[in-house]
C-alpha positions, 0 to 999 in steps of 0.5 A: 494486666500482664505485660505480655499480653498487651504486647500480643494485642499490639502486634495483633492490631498492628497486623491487622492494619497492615493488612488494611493498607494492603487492601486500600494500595490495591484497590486505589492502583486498579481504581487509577488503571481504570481510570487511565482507561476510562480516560484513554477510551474518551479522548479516543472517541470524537467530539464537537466543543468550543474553543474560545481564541484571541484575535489580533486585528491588524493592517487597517485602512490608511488615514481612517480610525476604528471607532467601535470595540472589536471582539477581542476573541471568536468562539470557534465551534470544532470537532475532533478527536479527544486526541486531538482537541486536548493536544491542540489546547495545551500547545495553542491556547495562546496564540492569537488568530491574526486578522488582516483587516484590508486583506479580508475586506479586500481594502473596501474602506480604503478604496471606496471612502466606506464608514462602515463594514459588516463581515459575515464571519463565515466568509473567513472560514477557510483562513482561519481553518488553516491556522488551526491543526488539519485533525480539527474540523471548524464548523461555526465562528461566533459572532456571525459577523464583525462590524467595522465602523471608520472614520476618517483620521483628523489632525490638530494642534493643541498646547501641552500642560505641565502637571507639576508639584514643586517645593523648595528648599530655603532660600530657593524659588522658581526662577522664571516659567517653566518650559516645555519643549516641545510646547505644543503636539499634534494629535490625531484621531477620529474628529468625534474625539479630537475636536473635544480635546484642548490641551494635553498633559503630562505625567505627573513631576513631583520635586518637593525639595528644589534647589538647582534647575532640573530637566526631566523628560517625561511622558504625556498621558495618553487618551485612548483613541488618540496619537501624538506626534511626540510621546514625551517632552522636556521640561525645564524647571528654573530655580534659583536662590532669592532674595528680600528687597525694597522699594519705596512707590508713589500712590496714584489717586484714580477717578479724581474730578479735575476740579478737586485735587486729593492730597495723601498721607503717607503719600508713599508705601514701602513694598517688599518682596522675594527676588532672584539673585540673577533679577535683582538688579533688574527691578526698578520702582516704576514698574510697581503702581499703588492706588487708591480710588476717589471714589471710595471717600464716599463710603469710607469712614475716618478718611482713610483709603484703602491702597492696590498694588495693581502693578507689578513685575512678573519675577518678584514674589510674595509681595508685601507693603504698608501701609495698606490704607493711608488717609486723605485730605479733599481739596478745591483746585484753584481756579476751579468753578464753585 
């Protein structure tokens, strides 16, 4: 086929959708005026909508709590121009309505120790109207009405609970109790809620690798509905470097009849166990007791006695002793009647 006509039939088509183009940027710009008409003509006209607003509720009556949930917007029903409502939407639609509690219910429940409110919300017609634009005509509020239900704020005083998760690194342990200042808070709510609450705790601390006393402030979980006299505490975690220790305990026989006497063997163990450095020198032998139980010989077989640390001090840890059962020999005191 000829070259020059295949270069004719190019240009041809090429015309041809030009002149295509043409036609559709015509038709797409009087399609977009009339529709800037269309638009123009209905904001024009006047219209009743709804429009849903926030309600900040605030001011409420002294020495009482809000016990039931508040609506946290009111469906306004308007009329106004299409001018006006898309105006007043664009540069509004997030301000709340500010709601005055005592001052709409002319502090009832304050002066009158009342429990329960029922505000027909008809009544704040004129207010909220003027926080809305003069071009917009308020008709209806919905809900019809808002329910208030108080009562009257209890106090109490509860412990605090340290929510804690330690490890440490070698050779380190808790060094004594950890403390919590303050350890104790009071709060304070509606007496439905405070009475089932007995403790309180904190965030949670997690210190895996330990290895020096830290002190961190922290904040207390909050429970909805409550206050507390203080948001965060302190809290001390004593840690220090420790060390293995021994201590060789006599074994106290309990339950013995007098007329028998139990002789042991061996009639010591040897306990060991984990200390502080700062404690070490402070442990003493008579503040472990190990026993064992007469009246186990009835059930044991092979004479042996199982032994029980059932003392202790509080700062060792991980004890260890042996043996953990030893055997016996029954014997009549003298003396004692057949």
């Amino acid at each position: 086929m000829d070259s020059s006509f295949l270069q004719q039939l190019k240009q041809y088509f090429n015309k041809e959708k030009i002149k295509a183009d043409k036609k559709l940027v015509i038709y797409a710009f009087f399609v977009g005026v009339a529709t800037i008409f269309w638009f123009l003509n209905a904001l024009s006209k006047e219209y009743t909508t709804t429009v849903s607003y926030p309600v900040n509720y605030m001011n409420f009556p002294k020495e009482k709590v809000l016990t039931n949930e508040l609506p946290s917007q009111l469906t306004l029903q308007v009329k106004a121009f299409g001018f006006d409502l898309l105006r007043y939407k664009l540069s509004t639609s997030f301000l709340p309505i500010s709601f005055d509690v005592n001052s709409f219910t002319d502090s009832r429940a304050e002066k009158n120790n009342v429990s329960k409110l029922l505000l027909p919300t008809r009544q704040l017609k004129n207010r909220i109207s003027r926080q809305l634009s003069s071009e917009i005509n308020l008709l209806n509020i919905s809900p019809d009405t808002l329910v208030f239900r108080f009562s009257k704020i209890v106090r109490r005083k509860v412990p605090v609970r340290a929510q804690l998760k330690l490890g440490f690194e070698k050779q380190f342990m808790l060094g004594d109790t950890v403390q919590l200042v303050p350890d104790s808070v009071t709060i304070s709510g509606a007496s439905v809620l405070v009475d089932t609450v007995k403790e309180v705790w904190t965030r949670l601390l997690d210190f895996p690798k330990l290895d020096r006393t830290m002190k961190r402030n922290i904040a207390l979980k909050k429970i909805d509905g409550l206050e507390y006299s203080n948001k965060r505490i302190t809290v001390k975690i004593p840690v220090e470097q420790f060390t293995e220790a021994e201590k060789n305990v006599p074994i106290t026989v309990e339950n013995l009849p007098d007329s028998l006497q139990l002789r042991v063997f061996p009639d010591r163990i040897k306990i060991s166990y984990l200390v502080g450095l700062s404690k070490y020198e402070t442990i003493r032998e008579d503040q472990f007791r190990a026993v064992v139980d007469f009246r186990e010989t009835n059930s044991t077989k092979g004479n042996r006695l199982k032994v029980r640390i059932v003392q202790m001090p509080l700062d060792v840890r991980n004890l260890r002793f042996s043996p953990q059962a030893i055997e016996y020999i029954i014997e009549k005191r003298e003396g004692s009647p057949l």
